[in-house]
C-alpha positions as CSV (number, residue, x, y, z in Angstrom):
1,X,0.0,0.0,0.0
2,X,1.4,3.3,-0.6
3,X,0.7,6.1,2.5
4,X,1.2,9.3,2.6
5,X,2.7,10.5,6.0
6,X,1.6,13.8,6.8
7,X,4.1,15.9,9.6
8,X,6.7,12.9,8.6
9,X,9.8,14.5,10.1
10,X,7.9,14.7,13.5
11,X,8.4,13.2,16.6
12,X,5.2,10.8,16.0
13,X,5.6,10.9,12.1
14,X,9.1,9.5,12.3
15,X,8.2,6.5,14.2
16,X,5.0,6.1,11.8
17,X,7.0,6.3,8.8
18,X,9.5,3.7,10.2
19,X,6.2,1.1,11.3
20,X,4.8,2.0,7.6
21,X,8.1,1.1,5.9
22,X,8.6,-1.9,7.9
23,X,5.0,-3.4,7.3
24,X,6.2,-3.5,3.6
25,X,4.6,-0.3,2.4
26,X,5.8,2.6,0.6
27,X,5.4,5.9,2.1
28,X,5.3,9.8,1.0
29,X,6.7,12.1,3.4
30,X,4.5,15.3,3.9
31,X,6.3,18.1,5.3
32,X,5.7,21.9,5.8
33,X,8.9,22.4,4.7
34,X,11.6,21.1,2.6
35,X,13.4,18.2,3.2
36,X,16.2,16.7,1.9
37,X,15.9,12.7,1.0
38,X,16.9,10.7,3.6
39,X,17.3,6.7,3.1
40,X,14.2,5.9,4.0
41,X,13.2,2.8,1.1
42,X,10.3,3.1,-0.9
43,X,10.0,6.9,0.4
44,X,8.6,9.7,-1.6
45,X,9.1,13.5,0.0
46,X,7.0,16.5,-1.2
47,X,6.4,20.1,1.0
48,X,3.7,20.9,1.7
49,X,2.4,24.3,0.6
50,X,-0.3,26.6,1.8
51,X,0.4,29.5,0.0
52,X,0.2,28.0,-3.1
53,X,-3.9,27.1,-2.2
54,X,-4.7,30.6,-3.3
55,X,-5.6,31.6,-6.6
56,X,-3.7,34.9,-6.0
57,X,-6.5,37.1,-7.5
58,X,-5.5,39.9,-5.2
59,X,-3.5,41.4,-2.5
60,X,-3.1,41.5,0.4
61,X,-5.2,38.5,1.5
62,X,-7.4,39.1,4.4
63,X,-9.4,36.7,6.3
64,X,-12.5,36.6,4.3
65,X,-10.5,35.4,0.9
66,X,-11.7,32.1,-0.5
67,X,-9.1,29.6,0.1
68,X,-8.3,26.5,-2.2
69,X,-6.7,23.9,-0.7
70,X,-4.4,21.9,-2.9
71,X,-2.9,19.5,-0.7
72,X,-3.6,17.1,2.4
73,X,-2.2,19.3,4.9
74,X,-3.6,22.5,3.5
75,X,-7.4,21.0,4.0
76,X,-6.9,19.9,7.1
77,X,-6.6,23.2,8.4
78,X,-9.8,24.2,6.1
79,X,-11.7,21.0,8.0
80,X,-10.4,22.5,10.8
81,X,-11.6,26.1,10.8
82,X,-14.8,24.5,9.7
83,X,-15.2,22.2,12.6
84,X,-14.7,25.5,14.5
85,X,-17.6,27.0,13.1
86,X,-19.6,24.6,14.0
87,X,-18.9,23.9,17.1
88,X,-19.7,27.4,18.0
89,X,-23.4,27.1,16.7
90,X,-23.7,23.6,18.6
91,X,-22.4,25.1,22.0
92,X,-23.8,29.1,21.8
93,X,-21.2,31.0,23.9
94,X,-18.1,29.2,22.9
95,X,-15.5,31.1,21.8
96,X,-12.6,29.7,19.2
97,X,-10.0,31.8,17.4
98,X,-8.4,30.2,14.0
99,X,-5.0,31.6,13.7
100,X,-3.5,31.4,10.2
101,X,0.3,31.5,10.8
102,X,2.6,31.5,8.3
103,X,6.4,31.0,8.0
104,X,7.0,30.8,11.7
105,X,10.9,31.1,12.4
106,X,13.7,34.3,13.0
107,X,13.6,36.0,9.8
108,X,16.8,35.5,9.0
109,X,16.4,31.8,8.9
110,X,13.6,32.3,6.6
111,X,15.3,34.5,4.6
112,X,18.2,31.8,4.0
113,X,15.3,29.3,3.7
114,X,14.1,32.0,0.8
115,X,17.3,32.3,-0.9
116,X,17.8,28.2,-0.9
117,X,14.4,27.4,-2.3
118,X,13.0,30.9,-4.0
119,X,10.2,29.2,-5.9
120,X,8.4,26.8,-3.4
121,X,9.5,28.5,-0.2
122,X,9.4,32.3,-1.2
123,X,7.5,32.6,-4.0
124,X,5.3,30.0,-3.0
125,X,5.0,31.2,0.5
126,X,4.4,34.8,-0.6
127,X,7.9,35.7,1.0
128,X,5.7,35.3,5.0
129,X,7.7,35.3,7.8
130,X,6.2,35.6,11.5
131,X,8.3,35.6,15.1
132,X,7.9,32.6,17.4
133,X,7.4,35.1,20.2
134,X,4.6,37.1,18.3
135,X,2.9,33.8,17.8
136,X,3.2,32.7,21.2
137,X,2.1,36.5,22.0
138,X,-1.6,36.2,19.8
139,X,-2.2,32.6,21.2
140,X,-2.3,34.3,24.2
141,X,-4.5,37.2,23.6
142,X,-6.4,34.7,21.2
143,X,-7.7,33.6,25.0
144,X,-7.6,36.9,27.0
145,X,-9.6,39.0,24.3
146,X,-12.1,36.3,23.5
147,X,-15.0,38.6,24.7
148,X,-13.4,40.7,21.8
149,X,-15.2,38.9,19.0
150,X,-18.2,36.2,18.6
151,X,-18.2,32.6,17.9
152,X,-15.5,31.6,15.4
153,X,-12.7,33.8,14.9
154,X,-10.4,34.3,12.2
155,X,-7.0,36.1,12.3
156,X,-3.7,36.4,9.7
157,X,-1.2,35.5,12.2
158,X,2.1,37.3,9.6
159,X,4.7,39.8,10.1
160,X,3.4,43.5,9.1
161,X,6.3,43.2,6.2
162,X,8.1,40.3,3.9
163,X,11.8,38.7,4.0
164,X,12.8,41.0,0.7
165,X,14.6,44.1,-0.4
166,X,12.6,44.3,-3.2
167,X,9.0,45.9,-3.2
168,X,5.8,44.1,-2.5
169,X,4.6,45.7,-5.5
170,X,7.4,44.7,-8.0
171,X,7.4,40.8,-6.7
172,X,3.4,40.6,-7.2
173,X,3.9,42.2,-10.6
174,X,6.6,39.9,-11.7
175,X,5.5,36.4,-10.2
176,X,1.1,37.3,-9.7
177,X,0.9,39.5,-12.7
178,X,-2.9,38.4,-13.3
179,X,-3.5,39.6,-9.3
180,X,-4.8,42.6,-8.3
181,X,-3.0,44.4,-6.2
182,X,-5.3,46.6,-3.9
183,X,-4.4,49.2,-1.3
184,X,-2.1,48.3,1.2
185,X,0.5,46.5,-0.5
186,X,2.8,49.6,-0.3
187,X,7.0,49.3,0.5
188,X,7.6,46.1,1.8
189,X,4.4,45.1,3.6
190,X,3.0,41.3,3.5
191,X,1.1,40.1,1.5
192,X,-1.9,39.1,4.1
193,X,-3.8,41.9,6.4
194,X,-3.0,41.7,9.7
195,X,-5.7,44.7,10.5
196,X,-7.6,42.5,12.3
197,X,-6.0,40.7,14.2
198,X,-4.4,44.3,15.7
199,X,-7.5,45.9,16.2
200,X,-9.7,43.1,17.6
201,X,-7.0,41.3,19.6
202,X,-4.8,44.0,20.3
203,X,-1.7,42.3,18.7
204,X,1.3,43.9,17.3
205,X,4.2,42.2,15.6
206,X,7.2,44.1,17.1
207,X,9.8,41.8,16.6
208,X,12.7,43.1,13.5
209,X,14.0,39.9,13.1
């Protein structure tokens, strides 16, 4: 049988991938990020990558754009918000935030990870970074400023600016020329809103690097 092993560089997904390949099947390793091969038999590796589950038909992408998931780790997280909705109309009063993080890591690392992998990782990716701390920050306040919003809440969890020199403008030009490129795009700002996550939660992404 062939599997495919989502998280397979993880503690649980290693051991998983080992059972699978033992029990004579073959296996494709799923991970957010790349990998290298490792000598794994009958192994397969592939990323796996949410930005690419957007049909880029403008910018910046706030909560409310349609996304397309094109991969099994990609629709989980759709199943996942969805299952959140619903949960809040089965139990009136309960209070769940969906945060849609992207990229988390120093920037620096991502920037290397950028420069080693430009289509899949920064193209791809939109060039997203977001600081572990600032994540760690809006899980928090996810909790604290629940009575902020109602039932099911959705937030772009992303730093306010991308991993490049180059302008936000001149990178959707050249690799999303059929996007459209709406207000708030300027300099080097990323390419998701983060409006509402500052206004509703009171988060700010401070960190520089």
């Amino acid at each position: 049988m062939k599997i495919a092993i989502t998280g397979a560089r993880g503690t649980v997904g290693q051991d998983v991938v080992k059972s699978a390949v033992d029990a004579g099947h073959s296996v494709v390793q799923i991970n957010r990020t790349e990998q290298k091969p490792d000598d794994t038999p009958n192994s397969e590796f592939r990323t796996a990558d949410t930005a690419n589950d957007y049909d880029a038909t403008y910018f910046p992408i706030d909560e409310d754009y349609p996304p397309n998931p094109t991969d099994a780790y990609a629709l989980a997280k759709i199943q996942a918000e969805m299952q959140a909705k619903a949960f809040v109309n089965w139990f009136p009063g309960t209070k769940i935030a969906c945060l849609r993080i992207h990229e988390v890591a120093p920037k620096k690392d991502v920037q290397k990870e950028h420069e080693e992998n430009w289509e899949a990782a920064a193209v791809g990716q939109l060039w997203a970074w977001v600081s572990p701390a600032a994540v760690a920050r809006a899980c928090l306040l996810s909790v604290e400023k629940a009575d902020s919003y109602e039932g099911c809440g959705v937030f772009n969890i992303v730093a306010p600016e991308t991993t490049q020199k180059t302008t936000s403008a001149e990178l959707a030009k050249k690799y999303y020329p059929d996007a459209e490129v709406r207000s708030g795009l300027e300099g080097n700002k990323g390419f998701w809103t983060i409006d509402k996550a500052e206004k509703v939660l009171g988060w700010k992404h401070e960190e520089k690097q």
